[in-house]
C-alpha positions in Angstrom: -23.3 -7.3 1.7 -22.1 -4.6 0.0 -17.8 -4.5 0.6 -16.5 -1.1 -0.1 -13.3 -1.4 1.9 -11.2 -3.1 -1.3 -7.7 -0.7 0.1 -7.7 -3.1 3.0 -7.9 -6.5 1.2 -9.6 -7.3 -2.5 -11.7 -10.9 -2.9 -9.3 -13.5 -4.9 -10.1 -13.3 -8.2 -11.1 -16.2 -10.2 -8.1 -16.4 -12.5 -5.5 -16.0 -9.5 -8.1 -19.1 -8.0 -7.5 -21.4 -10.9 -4.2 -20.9 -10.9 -3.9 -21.4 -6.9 -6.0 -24.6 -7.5 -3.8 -26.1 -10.3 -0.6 -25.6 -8.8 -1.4 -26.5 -5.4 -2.9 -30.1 -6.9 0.2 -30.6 -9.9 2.9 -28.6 -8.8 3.9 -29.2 -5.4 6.7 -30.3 -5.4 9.5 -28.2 -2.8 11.6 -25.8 -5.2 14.7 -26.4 -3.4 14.3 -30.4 -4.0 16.9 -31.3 -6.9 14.0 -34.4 -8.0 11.9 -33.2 -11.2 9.0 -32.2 -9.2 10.9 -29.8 -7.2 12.2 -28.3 -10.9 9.2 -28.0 -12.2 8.0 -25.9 -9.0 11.6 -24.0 -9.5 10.4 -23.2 -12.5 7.0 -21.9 -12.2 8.6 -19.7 -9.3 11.4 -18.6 -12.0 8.4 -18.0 -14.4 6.8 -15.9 -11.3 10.1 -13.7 -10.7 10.7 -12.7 -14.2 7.0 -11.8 -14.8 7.1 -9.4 -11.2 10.1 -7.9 -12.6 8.3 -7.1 -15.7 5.8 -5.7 -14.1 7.1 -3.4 -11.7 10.2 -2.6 -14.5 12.7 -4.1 -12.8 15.2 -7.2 -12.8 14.1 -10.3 -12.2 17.1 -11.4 -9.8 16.2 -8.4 -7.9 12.4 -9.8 -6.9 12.3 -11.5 -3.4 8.9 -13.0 -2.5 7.5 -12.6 1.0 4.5 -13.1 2.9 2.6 -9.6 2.3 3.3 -6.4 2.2 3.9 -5.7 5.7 7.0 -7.9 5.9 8.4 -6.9 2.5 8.7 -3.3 3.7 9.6 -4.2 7.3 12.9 -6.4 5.5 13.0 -3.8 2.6 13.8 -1.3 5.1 16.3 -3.4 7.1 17.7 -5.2 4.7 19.0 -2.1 2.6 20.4 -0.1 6.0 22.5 -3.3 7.3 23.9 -3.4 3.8 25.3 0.3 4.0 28.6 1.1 5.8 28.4 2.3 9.2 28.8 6.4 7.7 25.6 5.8 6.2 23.3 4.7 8.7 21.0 7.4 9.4 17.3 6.7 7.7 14.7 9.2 7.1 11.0 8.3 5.9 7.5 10.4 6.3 5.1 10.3 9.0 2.0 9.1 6.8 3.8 5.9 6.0 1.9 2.1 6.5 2.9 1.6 10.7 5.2 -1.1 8.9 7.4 0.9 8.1 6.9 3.2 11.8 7.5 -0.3 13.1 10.4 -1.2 11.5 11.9 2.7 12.4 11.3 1.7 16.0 12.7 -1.3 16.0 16.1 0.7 14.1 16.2 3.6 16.7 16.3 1.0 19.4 19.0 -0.5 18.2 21.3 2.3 17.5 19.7 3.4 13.9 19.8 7.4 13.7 15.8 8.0 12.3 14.0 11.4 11.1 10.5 11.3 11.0 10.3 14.4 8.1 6.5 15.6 7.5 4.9 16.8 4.3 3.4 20.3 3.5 0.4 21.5 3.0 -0.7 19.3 0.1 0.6 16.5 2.2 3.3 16.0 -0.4 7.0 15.3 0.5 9.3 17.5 -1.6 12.9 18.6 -2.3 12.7 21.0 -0.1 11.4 19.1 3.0 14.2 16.5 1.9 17.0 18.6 1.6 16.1 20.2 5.0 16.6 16.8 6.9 19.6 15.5 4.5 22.6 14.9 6.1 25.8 13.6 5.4 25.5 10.4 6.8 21.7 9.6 5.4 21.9 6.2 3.2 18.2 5.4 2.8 15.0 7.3 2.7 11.4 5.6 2.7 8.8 7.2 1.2 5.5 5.5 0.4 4.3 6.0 -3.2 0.3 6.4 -2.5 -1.3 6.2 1.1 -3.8 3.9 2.1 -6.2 5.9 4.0 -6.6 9.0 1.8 -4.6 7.8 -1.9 -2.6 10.6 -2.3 0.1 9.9 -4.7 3.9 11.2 -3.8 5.8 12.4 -6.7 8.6 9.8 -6.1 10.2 9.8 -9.3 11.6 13.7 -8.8 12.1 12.8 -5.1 14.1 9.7 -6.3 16.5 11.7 -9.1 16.9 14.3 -6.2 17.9 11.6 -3.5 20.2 9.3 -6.2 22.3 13.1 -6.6 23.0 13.0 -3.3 23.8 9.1 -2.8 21.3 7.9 -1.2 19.0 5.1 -1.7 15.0 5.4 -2.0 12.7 2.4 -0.6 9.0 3.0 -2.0 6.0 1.8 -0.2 3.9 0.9 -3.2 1.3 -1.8 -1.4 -1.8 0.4 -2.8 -0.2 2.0 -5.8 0.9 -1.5 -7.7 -1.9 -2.5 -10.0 -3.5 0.9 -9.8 -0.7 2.8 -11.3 2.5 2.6 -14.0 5.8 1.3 -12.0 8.7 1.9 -13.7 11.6 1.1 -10.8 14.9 0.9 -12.6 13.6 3.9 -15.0 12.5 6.0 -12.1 15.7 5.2 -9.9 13.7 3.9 -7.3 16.4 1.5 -5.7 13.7 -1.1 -3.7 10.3 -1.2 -3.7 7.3 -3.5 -1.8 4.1 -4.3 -2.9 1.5 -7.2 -1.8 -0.4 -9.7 -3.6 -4.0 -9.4 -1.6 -3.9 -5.8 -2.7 -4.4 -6.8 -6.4 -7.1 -10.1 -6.1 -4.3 -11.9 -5.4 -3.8 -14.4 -2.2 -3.7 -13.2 1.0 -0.2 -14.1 2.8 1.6 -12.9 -0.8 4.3 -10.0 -1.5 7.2 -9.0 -2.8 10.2 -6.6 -2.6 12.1 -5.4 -5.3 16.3 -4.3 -4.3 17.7 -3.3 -8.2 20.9 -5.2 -8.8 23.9 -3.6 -7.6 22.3 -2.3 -4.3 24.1 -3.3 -1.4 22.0 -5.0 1.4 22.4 -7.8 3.9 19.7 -9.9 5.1 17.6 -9.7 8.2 18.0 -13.7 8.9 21.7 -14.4 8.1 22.2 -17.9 6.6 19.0 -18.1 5.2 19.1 -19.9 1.3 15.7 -19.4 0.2 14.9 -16.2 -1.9 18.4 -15.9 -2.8 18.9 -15.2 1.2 16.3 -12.7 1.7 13.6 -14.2 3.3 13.8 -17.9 5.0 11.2 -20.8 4.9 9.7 -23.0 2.4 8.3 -21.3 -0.8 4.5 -20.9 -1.5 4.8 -21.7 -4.8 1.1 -22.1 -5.7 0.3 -19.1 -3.5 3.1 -17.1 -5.1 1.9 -18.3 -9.0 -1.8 -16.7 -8.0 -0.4 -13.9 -6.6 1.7 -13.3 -10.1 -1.6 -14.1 -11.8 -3.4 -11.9 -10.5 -1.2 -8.9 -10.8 -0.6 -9.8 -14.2 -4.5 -9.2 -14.8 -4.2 -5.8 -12.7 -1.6 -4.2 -14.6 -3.3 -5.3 -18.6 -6.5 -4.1 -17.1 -5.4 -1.2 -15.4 -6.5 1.8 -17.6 -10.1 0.4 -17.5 -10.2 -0.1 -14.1 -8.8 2.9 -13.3 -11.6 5.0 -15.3 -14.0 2.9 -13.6 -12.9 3.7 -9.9 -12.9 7.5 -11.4 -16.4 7.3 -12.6 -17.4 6.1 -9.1 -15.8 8.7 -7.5 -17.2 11.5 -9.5 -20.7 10.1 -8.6 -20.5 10.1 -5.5 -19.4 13.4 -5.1 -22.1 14.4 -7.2 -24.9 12.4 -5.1 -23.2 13.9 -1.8 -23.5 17.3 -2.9 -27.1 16.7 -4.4 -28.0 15.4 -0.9 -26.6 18.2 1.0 -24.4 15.9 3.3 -22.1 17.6 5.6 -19.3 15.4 4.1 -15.8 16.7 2.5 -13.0 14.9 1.2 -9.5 14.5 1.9 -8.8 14.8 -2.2 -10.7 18.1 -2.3 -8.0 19.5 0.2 -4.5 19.1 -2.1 -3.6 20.1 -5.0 -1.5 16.6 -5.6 -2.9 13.1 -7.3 -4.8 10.8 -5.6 -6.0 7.1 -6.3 -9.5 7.2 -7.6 -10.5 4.0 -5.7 -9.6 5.7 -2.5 -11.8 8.3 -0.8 -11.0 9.5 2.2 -14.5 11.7 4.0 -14.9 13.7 6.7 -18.8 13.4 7.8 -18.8 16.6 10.2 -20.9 15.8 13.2 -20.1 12.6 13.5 -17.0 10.1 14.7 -16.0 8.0 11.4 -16.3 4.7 13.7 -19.9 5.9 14.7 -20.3 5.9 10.7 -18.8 2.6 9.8 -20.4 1.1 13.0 -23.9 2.3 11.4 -22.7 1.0 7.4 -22.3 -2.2 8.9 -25.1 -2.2 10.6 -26.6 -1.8 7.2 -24.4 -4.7 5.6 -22.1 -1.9 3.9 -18.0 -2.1 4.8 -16.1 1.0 5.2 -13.5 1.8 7.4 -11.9 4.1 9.2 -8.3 3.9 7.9 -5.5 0.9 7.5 -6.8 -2.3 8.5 -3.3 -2.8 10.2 -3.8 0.1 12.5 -7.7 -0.5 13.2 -7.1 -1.7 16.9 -5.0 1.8 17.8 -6.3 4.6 19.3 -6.6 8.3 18.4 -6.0 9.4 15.3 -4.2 7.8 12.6 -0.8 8.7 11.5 -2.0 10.1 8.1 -4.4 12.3 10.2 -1.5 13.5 12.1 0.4 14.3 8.9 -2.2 16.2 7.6 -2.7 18.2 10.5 -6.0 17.6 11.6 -7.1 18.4 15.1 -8.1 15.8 17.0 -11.6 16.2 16.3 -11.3 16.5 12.5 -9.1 13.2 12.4 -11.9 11.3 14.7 -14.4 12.5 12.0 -12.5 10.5 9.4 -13.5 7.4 7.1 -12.3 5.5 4.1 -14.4 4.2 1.3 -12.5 2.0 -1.3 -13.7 0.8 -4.8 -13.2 -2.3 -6.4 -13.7 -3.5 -9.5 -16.9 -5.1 -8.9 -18.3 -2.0 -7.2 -21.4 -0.1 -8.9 -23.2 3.1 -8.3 -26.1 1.3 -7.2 -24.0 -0.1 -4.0 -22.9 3.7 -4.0 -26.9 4.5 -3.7 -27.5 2.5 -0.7 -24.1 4.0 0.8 -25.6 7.5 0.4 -29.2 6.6 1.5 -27.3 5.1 5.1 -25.7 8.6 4.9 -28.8 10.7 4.3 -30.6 8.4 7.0 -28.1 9.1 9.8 -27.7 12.8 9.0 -31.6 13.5 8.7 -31.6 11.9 12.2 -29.5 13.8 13.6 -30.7 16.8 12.5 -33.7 16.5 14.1 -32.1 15.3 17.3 -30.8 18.5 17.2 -34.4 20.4 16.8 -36.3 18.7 20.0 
């Protein structure tokens, strides 16, 4: 099999394993139980919260670990907006954002939550302007995700972040695909919360995090609760948690390396897709903003981007056609919609994703499948 769909979920990797393994076997003891096994748990989990911190540059006592990234942003969100006084309530966030965070907008508006779905501009990029035009008095939180999963176009969420902290108001950041792949500074940047997740990096499935900086007001979604300093309730996954840190350790020392490796993919399979002749653009080719090398998002003109994953996997090759969270929807995705894409362009979309174990020769076998189906067709289209 040849898995090029790494933006929806990477393999765990064998240092996040070992870890998993150890802990699960010697340290599993509760971390809320006052016996020494319990404190030697606490501690690995203490070890766990400074190292995140470090990592995304942040405090440690401001790291809350959750199940994934999908519930990090969804309490992110809701967490920061029941902590701000009632003149302060309205929330405004993008409409490419993870359908977390669409989710957790719905579930706000129905309860009385003033929203504003704001939408980027031609680059697809969110800026001062677009802000400013949606700004009100009472906004206290803005969402903003810091690359997106289907076509890995970076938002410039430092400048947006200096712009919003002028003005009072707090900035959550999406940064499930971005942490790993590129340099987090939160407390620098002024980016007040943040979520990421630990399957993202090689880390365990059913691992993530979210990051509120000290100081910022918020109340939690399950009042009462005593684990993860009141953030998030049930038992800790201690060994789960300790691969996940493991794991994003590795990302983030490795990072450079892996980053110019994704890049040199890329630019190769441009290349071979132009030397073919494929009818295929991308999404990157279309901005003038940053994207994440390991994502590509295509547009393979003549043909639906499920026909083409249907046919790669077929062929033992996995694409997709956007966020794995979304896959069961209908019509175009959210990102699409952003983006402006008619109806028919967005249905022509599909999402290959690098990994680190990914080569040019898996690349090859992707581009024959695509030569194959478009050499058909074409002489379909000749009878």
């Amino acid at each position: 099999m040849i898995y090029l769909d790494y933006a929806a979920g990477t393999p765990l990797s064998k240092e996040a394993a070992k870890v998993f393994q150890h802990l699960s076997t010697e340290v599993y003891g509760n971390a809320s139980s006052l016996h020494d096994a319990g404190g030697r748990a606490a501690d690995v989990l203490e070890y766990c919260r400074h190292s995140a911190g470090k990592l995304i540059g942040g405090a440690a006592d401001g790291i809350h670990f959750t199940s994934g990234g999908t519930e990090a942003n969804i309490l992110a969100v809701q967490s920061l907006l029941y902590g701000l006084p009632d003149h302060k309530k309205h929330f405004i966030t993008t409409a490419m954002e993870h359908h977390s965070i669409h989710n957790a907008a719905a579930f706000l508006a129905d309860r009385g939550i003033d929203v504003t779905i704001i939408y980027p501009d031609e680059n697809g990029l969110i800026t001062e302007d677009i802000l400013a035009a949606h700004i009100r008095p009472d906004t206290g939180l803005v969402s903003i995700q810091h690359a997106n999963s289907e076509t890995g176009l970076i938002q410039p969420v430092n400048r947006l972040a200096a712009f919003l902290h002028q003005r009072n108001i707090l900035l959550h950041c999406d940064c499930v695909q971005s942490f790993g792949k590129l340099p987090i500074d939160a407390d620098q940047a002024g980016i007040d919360a943040l979520s990421v997740s630990g399957h993202k990096v090689y880390g365990p499935k059913g691992t993530g995090a979210v990051y509120i900086r000290p100081g910022v007001s918020w109340n939690p979604v399950y009042p009462h609760t005593v684990h993860e300093n009141g953030f998030r309730p049930g038992t800790v996954n201690v060994p789960a948690i300790g691969a996940f840190t493991a794991a994003a350790e590795y990302a983030v020392k490795h990072m450079e390396e892996h980053r110019e490796h994704a890049d040199r993919l890329r630019n190769y399979l441009y290349d071979q897709i132009r030397r073919q002749g494929l009818p295929i653009s991308f999404s990157e080719k279309e901005t003038d903003g940053e994207c994440l090398p390991h994502i590509v998002g295509c547009f393979f003109h003549s043909f639906e981007g499920q026909y083409i994953m249907l046919e790669c996997n077929r062929n033992d090759i996995c694409i997709s056609t956007g966020s794995a969270c979304s896959a069961g929807s209908h019509g175009p995705s959210s990102a699409m919609k952003a983006l402006r894409k008619t109806e028919r362009e967005a249905r022509q979309f599909f999402r290959i994703s690098f990994g680190n174990e990914t080569t040019c020769e898996q690349l090859d076998m992707l581009i024959h499948t695509f030569t194959a189906l478009w050499e058909q067709k074409k002489g379909e289209s000749a009878i």
